[in-house]
N, C-alpha and C positions, 0 to 999 in steps of 0.2 A: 271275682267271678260272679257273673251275672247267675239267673235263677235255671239259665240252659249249656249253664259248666263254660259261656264265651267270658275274654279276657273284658275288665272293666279300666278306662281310664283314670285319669286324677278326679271329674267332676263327676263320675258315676254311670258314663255315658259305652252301651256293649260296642264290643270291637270285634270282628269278623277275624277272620285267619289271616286273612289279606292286610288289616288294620285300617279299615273303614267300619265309621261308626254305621252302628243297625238300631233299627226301630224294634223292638223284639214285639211290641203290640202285634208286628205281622206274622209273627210266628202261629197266631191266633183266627188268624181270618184267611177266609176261602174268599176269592172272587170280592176282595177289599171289603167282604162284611165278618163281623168276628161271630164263631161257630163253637157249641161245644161240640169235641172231636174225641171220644174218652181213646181210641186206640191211639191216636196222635198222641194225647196228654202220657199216655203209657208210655210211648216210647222216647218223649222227651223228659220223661222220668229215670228212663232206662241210661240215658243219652248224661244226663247230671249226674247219675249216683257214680258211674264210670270215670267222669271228669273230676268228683270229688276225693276218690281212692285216688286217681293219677296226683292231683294237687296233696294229698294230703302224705305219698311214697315220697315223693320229693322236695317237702319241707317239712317233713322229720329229722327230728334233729337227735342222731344217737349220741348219747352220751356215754359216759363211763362207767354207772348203774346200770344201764339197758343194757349193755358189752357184755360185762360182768354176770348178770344177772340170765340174758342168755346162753352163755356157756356152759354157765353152774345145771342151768336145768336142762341143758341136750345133754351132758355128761350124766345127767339121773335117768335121764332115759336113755343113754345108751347103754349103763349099769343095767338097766330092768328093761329090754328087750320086749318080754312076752307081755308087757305093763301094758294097760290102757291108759288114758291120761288119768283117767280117776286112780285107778291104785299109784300112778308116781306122786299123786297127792297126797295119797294115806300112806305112802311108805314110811313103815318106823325108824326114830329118831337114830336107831344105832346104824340105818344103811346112808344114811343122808349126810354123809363126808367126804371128802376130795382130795385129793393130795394135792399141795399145792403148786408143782411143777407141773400138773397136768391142765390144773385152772391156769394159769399162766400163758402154760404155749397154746391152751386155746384161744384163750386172749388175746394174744399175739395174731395167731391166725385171722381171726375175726375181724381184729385191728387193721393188720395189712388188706384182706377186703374192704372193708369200708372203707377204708381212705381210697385205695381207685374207683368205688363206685362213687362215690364225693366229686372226683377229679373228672368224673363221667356225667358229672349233674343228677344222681339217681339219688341220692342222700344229701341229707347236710350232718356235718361232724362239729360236735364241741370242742372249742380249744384243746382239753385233756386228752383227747383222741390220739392227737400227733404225739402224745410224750412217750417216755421210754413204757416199753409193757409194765414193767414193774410198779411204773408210779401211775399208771392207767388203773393197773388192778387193786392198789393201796385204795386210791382214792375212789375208786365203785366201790368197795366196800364200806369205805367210812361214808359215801353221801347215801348208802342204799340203805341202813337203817337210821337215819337220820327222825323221821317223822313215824317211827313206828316203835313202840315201845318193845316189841319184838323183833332182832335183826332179822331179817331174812337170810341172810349171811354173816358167818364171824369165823376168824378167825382164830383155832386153836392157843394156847398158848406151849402147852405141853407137848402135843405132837406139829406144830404148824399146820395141820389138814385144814380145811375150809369148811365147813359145821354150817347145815340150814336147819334154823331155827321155826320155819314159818313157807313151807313152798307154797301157798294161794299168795301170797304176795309177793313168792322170787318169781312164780308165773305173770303175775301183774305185769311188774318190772320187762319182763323177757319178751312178751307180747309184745312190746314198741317195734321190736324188729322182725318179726314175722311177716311173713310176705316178701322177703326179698332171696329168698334161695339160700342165705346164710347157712342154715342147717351143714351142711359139705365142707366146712373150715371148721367146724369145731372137735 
């Protein structure tokens, strides 16, 4: 992507909608001499930041911590309703559990969307996407504290519920997928 969100070829050269190379120097010049334009320059500023969110929805790549990770936290905030996002951050350790059939068929849910928005060119999905829910959800959990010395999620052993350890970074996590309507399948 050139500097005005148009596609770029192999040699660096911008490409119109059409797929003719463009001079983008002209995007600069009035009456073939080049002009500062600040309200012009705003709105091919306006014009790229839009082209960069459209580029950057549909090469995202959800994975099975991002899955994972946002179910666990729509489900804390469906727990805590009248919550702002600051209180679903400070909620204490003893509300921040799940049962683990409910992470699951969220999971699942989740899962089944995104693989049609995939099959729609609106996402890209990780191999682990397509596997059964179960091993979807195993493994969001093991790659999701991977790099934290804190999980963000664990897995009980006593009662199986699902225990966050750490929600400023199952919020992390969870943000990859936002912006796509997901909220409604979990």
């Amino acid at each position: 992507m050139d500097i005005f969100g148009n596609k770029v070829d192999e040699d660096g050269n911008s490409i119109d909608e059409f797929g003719n190379k463009i001079d983008i120097r002209d995007y600069f010049r009035s009456n073939g001499v080049l002009v500062e334009d600040v309200q012009r320059d705003n709105e091919y500023s306006r014009m790229l930041s839009e082209k960069i969110v459209q580029a950057y929805r549909v090469n995202n790549v959800a994975m099975p911590a991002h899955i994972v990770s946002f179910a666990a936290f729509h489900i804390f905030q469906q727990m805590h309703t009248t919550s702002d996002l600051y209180s679903v951050l400070r909620m204490p350790a003893e509300f921040r559990r799940i049962p683990y059939q409910k992470l699951l068929q969220s999971v699942k849910n989740l899962q089944d969307e995104l693989v049609r928005m995939s099959e729609k060119g609106k996402i890209r999905i990780g191999a682990l996407v397509e596997a059964e829910p179960e091993e979807l959800l195993q493994y969001g959990l093991k790659s999701l504290g991977v790099y934290h010395a804190k999980k963000p999620l664990r897995k009980e052993k006593k009662t199986g519920d699902i225990v966050c350890q750490d929600m400023k970074t199952l919020l992390f996590y969870h943000n990859r997928l936002t912006g796509y309507g997901l909220e409604k399948h979990v």
